[in-house]
Backbone as a chain_set.jsonl record, in Angstrom:
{"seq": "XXXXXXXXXXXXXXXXXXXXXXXXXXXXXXXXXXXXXXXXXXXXXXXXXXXXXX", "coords": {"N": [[6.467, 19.154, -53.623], [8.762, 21.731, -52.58], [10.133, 23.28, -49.463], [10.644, 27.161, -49.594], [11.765, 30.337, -49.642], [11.305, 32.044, -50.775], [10.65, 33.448, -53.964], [9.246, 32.178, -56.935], [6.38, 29.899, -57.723], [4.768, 27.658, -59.862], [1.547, 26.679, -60.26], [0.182, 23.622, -60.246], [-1.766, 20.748, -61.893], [-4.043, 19.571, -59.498], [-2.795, 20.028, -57.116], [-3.887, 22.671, -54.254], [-4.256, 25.771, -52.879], [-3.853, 25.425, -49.606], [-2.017, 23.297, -49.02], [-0.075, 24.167, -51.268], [0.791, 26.532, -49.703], [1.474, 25.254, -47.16], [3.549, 23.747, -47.616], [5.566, 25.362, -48.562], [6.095, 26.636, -46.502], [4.295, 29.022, -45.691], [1.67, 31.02, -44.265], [-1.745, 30.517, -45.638], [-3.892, 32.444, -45.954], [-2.11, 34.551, -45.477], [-0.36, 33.9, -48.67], [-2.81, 34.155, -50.228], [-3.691, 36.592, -49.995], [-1.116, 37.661, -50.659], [-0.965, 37.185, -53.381], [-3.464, 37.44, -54.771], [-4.511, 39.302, -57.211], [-3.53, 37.479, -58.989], [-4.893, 35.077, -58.288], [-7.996, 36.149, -58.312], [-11.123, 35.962, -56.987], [-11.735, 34.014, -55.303], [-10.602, 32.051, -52.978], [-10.449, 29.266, -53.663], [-10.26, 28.436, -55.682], [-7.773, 27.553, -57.387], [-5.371, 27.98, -60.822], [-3.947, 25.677, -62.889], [-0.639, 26.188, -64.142], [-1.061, 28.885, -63.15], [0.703, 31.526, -61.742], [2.364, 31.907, -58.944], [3.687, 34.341, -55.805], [6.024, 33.635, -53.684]], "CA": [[6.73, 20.556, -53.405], [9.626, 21.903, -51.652], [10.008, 25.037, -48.751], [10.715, 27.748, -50.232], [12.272, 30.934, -48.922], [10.995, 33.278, -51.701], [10.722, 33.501, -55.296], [7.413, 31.966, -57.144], [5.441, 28.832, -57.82], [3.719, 27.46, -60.762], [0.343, 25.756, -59.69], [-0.105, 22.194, -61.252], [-3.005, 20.37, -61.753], [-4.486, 18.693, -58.133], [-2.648, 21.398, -55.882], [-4.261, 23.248, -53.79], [-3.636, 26.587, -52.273], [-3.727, 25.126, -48.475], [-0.938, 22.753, -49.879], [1.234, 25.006, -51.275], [1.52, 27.368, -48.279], [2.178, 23.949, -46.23], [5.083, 23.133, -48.376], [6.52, 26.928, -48.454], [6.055, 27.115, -44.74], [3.573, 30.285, -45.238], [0.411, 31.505, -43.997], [-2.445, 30.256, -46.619], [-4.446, 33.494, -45.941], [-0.578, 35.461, -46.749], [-0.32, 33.54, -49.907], [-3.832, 33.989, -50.974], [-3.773, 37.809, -49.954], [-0.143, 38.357, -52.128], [-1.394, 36.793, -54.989], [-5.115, 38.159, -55.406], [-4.59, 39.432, -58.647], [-3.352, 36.053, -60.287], [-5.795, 34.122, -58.347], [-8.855, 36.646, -58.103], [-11.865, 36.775, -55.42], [-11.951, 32.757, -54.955], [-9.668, 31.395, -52.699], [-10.346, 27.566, -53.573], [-10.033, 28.362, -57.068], [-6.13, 28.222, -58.24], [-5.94, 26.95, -61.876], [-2.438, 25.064, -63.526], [-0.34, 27.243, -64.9], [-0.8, 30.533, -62.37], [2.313, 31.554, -61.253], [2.18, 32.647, -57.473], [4.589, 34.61, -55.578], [6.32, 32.8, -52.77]], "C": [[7.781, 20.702, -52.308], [8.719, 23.253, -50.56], [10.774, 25.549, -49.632], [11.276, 29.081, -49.247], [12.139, 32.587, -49.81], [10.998, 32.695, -53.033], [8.838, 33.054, -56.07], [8.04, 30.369, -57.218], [4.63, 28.311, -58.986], [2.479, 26.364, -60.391], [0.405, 24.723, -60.952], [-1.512, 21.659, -60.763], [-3.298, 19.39, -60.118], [-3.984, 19.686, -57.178], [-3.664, 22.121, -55.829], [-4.199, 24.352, -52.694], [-3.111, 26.143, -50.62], [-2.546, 24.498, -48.573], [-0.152, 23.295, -50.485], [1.668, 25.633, -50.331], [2.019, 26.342, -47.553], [3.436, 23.934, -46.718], [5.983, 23.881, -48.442], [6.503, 27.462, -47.091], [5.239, 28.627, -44.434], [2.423, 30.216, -44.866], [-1.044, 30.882, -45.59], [-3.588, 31.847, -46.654], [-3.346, 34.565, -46.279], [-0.727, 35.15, -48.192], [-1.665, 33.88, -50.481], [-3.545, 36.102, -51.405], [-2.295, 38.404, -51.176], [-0.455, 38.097, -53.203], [-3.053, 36.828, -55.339], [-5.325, 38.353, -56.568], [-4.64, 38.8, -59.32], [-4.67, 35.133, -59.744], [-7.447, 34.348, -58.299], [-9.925, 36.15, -57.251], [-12.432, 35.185, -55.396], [-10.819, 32.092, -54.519], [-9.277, 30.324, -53.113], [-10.588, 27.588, -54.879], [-8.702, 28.739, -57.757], [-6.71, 27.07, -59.417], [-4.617, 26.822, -62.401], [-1.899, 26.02, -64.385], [-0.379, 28.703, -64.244], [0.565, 30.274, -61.761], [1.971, 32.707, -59.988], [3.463, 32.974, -56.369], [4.414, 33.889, -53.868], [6.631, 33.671, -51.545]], "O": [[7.773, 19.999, -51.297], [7.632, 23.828, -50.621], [11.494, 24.895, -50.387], [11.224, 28.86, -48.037], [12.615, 33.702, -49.599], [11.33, 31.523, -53.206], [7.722, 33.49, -55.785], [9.125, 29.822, -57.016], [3.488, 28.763, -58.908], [2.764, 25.171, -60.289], [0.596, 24.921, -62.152], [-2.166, 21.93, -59.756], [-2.495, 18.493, -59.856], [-4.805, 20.189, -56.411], [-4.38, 22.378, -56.796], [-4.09, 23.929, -51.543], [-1.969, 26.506, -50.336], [-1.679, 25.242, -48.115], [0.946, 22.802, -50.227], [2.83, 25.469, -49.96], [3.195, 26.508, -47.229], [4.387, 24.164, -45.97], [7.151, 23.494, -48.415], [6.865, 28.578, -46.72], [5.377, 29.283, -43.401], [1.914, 29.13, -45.145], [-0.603, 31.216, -46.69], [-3.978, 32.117, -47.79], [-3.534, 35.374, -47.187], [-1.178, 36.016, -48.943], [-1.504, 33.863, -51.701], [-3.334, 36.685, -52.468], [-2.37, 39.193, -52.117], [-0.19, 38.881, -54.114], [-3.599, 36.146, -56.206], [-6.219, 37.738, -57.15], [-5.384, 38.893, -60.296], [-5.393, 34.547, -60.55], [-8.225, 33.396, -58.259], [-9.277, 35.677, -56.317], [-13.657, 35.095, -55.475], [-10.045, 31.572, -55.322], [-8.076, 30.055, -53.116], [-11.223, 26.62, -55.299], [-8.462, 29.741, -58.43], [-7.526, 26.149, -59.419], [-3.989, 27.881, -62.42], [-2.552, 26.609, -65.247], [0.235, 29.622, -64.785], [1.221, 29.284, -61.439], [1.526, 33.854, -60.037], [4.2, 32.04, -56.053], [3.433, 33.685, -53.153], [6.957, 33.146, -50.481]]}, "num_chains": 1, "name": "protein.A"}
């Protein structure tokens, strides 16, 4: 995973939200909170294939 400076993300299998924000240099409680909708009311549940804004 790169940084990132905007745009999205497609989750792959073994990522994990804490791990993406690392890699995009954001907040993991930001990223969870912009993307609620795609990832609904379980943080530690992203699934391959969501597409999460950066």
């Amino acid at each position: 995973m790169q940084k990132s400076t905007g745009g999205s993300y497609t989750v792959k299998s073994g990522d994990t939200l804490n791990a993406i924000a690392a890699a995009h240099g954001v907040n993991v409680n930001t990223l969870y909170t912009d993307n609620s909708a795609v990832i609904g009311g379980d943080i530690d549940l992203i699934l391959p294939g969501q597409v999460l804004s950066i």
